[in-house]
N, C-alpha and C positions, 0 to 999 in steps of 0.2 A: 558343454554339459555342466562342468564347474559354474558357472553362471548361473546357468538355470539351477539347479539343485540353491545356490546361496542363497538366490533369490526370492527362491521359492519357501524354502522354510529359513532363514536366517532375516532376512527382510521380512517378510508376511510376520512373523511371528512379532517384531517389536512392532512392526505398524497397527498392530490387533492393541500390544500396549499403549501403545500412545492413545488412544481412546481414554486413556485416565487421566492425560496430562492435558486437556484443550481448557479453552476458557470457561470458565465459569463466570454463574450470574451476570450474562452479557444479554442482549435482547435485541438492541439498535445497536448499529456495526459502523463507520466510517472510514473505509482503508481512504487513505493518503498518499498519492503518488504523486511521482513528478515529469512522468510521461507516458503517452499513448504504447504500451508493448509493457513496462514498467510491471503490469499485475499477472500477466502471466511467464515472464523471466523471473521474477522473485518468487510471487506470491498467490501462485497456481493451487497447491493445497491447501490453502488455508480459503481462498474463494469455493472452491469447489464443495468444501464442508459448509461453510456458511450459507453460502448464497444459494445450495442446493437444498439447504433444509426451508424453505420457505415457509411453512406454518410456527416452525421455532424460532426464527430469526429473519429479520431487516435489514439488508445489508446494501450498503452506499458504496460506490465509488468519486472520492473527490480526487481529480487528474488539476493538476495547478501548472500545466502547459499543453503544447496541442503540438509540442517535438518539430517546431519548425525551424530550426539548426539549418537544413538545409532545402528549407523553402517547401517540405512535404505536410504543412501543418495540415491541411482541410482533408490530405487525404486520409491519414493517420486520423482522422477523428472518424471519419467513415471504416478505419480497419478496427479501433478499439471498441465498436459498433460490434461487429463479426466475430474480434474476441471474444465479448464478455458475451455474447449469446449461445457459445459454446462452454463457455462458464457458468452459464445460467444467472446472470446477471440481467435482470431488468433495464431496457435499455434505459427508462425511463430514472432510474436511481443512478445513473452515471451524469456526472455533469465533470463540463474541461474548461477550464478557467483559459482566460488568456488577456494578458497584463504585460506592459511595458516593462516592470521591476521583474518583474518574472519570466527573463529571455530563456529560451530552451540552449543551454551550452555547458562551458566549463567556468562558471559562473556562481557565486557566491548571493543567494536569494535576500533582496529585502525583509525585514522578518514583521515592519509593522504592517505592510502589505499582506504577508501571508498569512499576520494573526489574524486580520480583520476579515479574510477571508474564511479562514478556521474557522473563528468563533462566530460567524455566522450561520456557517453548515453547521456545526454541531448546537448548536441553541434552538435554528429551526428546524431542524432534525430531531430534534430530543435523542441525540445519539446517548449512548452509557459506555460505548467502547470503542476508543481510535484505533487503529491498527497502522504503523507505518515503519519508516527504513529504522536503524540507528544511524551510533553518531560517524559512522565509516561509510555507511548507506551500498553496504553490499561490494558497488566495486569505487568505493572512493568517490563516485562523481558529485561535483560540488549540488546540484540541484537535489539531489538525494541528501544528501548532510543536512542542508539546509533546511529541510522540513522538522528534522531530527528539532537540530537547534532553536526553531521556531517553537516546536509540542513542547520540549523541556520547557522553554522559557514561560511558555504560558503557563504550566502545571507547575513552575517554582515561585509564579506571582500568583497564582491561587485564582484565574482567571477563567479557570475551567467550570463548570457545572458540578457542585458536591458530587463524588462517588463517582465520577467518572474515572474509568477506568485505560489505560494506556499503556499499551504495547507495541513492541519494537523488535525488527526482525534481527535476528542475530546473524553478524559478518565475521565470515571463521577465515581461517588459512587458506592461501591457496590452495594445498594438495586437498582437505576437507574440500572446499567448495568444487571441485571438478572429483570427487572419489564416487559421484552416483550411490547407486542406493546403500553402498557400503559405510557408506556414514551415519546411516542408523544406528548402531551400536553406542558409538559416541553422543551422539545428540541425545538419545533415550536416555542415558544414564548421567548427563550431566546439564540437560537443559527443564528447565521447568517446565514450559509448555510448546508444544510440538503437534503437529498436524503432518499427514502424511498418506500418500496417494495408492491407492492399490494400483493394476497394470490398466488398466480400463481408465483408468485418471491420470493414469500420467497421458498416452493415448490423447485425450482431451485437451490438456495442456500443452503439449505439442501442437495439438492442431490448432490451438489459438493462436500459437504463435505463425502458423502457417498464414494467417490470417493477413499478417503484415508483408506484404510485397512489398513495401516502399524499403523497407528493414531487411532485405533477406540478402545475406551474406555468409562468405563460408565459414566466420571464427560462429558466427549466431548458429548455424547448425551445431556447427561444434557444441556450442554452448549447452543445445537443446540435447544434444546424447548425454555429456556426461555430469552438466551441473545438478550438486546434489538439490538446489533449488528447485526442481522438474520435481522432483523424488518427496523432499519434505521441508519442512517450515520451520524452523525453530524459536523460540522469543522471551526476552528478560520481562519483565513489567517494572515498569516505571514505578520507584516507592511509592508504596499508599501510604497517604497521610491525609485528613481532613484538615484543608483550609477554610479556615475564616474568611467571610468574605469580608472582610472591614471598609472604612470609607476609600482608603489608601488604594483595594484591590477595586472597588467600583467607578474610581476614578481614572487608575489606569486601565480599563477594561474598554471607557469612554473616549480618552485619549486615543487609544488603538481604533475605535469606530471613525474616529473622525481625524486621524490622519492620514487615514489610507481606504480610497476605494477602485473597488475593479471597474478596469477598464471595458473589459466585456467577460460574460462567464455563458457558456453557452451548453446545454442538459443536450444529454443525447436525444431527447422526444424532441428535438428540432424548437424547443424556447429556446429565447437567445435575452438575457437580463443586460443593458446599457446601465455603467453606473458611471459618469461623470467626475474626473477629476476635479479639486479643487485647485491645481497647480499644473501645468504642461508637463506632464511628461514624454 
């Protein structure tokens, strides 16, 4: 009964505020992950507002592996299918990169592979707002970090699109990240912006994750009851500052185009884009 009674007006009531803290001036959305299951263990509320408002907002998912660690790659692209349709994701704005430099493990990501990949999606996307891990990436794993350190790098050489804007999901404590929806409190009042699911959304995000049979294990249930991730979203933004693009930033921009292409990147509508190394990998 204590539950319910918290839940009901101590929850509900900051989630009603967090409606003040979400982004602004965003329009094109590019979340960033780094595997198949990845958008609904993190980053269920903050899809569920985005990608359900569909006349306000564009929103992409770019997946930069197919979580084949232990040889389930094709099917896992077939469940993050089934996910994000319960997310309301367009299957058709989901694409799953899959690349040599980019093995799905505990593994440290090439970063000029993963710019050239980026700054591809976001230039022919006209995205305005990335969305992905920090630099802890939730639960430490290196391919999560990895992105982190790729988006800094690119928005500290100034190789981003003016006015793009970039966010990064915040990695709290252990007891925070498992205290469920009672870490509202916390997050409301000391994070800037926040997204957060009433019971019918979380409901949904659960059931995404239901989605993954190749993934279904007892710590992952576990994870689905009491991570406050289910519950809500939390995020710094990456300093805004306006770079210059000078000759320096457009040469390395080119560099990055032409030292690293994907091996194969394959959209959820069943395209599948061949881009040819210049070197074996």
């Amino acid at each position: 009964v204590l539950l319910v009674v918290c839940k009901r007006f101590f929850y509900e009531s900051y989630r009603r505020k967090s409606k003040d803290k979400q982004f602004k001036n965003c329009k094109r959305i590019l979340l960033i992950t780094a595997h198949p299951d990845d958008e609904c263990m993190f980053f269920g509320p903050t899809i569920l507002e985005l990608a359900g408002d569909k006349e306000k907002y564009d929103f992409h998912i770019l997946c930069l592996s197919s979580g084949n660690f232990y040889g389930a790659g094709d099917v896992r692209k077939n469940e993050i299918k089934a996910s994000c349709n319960i997310l309301n994701v367009n299957r058709s704005n989901i694409t799953i990169v899959e690349h040599t430099k980019l093995p799905d493990g505990p593994y440290r990501w090439d970063l000029n592979t993963m710019a050239h990949i980026v700054l591809k999606y976001v230039e022919s996307l006209s995205i305005d707002t990335v969305v992905t891990f920090d630099h802890w990436g939730v639960s430490k794993h290196w391919n999560h970090r990895s992105i982190f350190y790729c988006v800094q790098n690119l928005y500290d050489r100034g190789l981003f699109p003016v006015d793009t804007q970039i966010f990064v999901l915040e990695s709290v404590s252990l007891l925070r990240k498992y205290s469920s929806f009672f870490d509202a409190f916390y997050s409301w009042t000391f994070s800037p912006f926040i997204y957060a699911c009433d019971q019918s959304q979380v409901l949904k995000v659960r059931s995404a994750m239901i989605c993954y049979k190749s993934q279904s294990t007892w710590y992952r249930t576990l994870y689905m009851i009491f991570s406050r991730y289910v519950y809500l979203n939390t995020y710094r933004r990456i300093s805004c500052r306006i770079c210059r693009v000078d000759s320096r930033s457009m040469a390395a921009k080119t560099a990055i185009r032409r030292s690293s292409d994907c091996n194969s990147i394959t959209s959820s509508s069943v395209l599948r884009r061949k881009f040819k190394s210049r070197t074996p990998t």
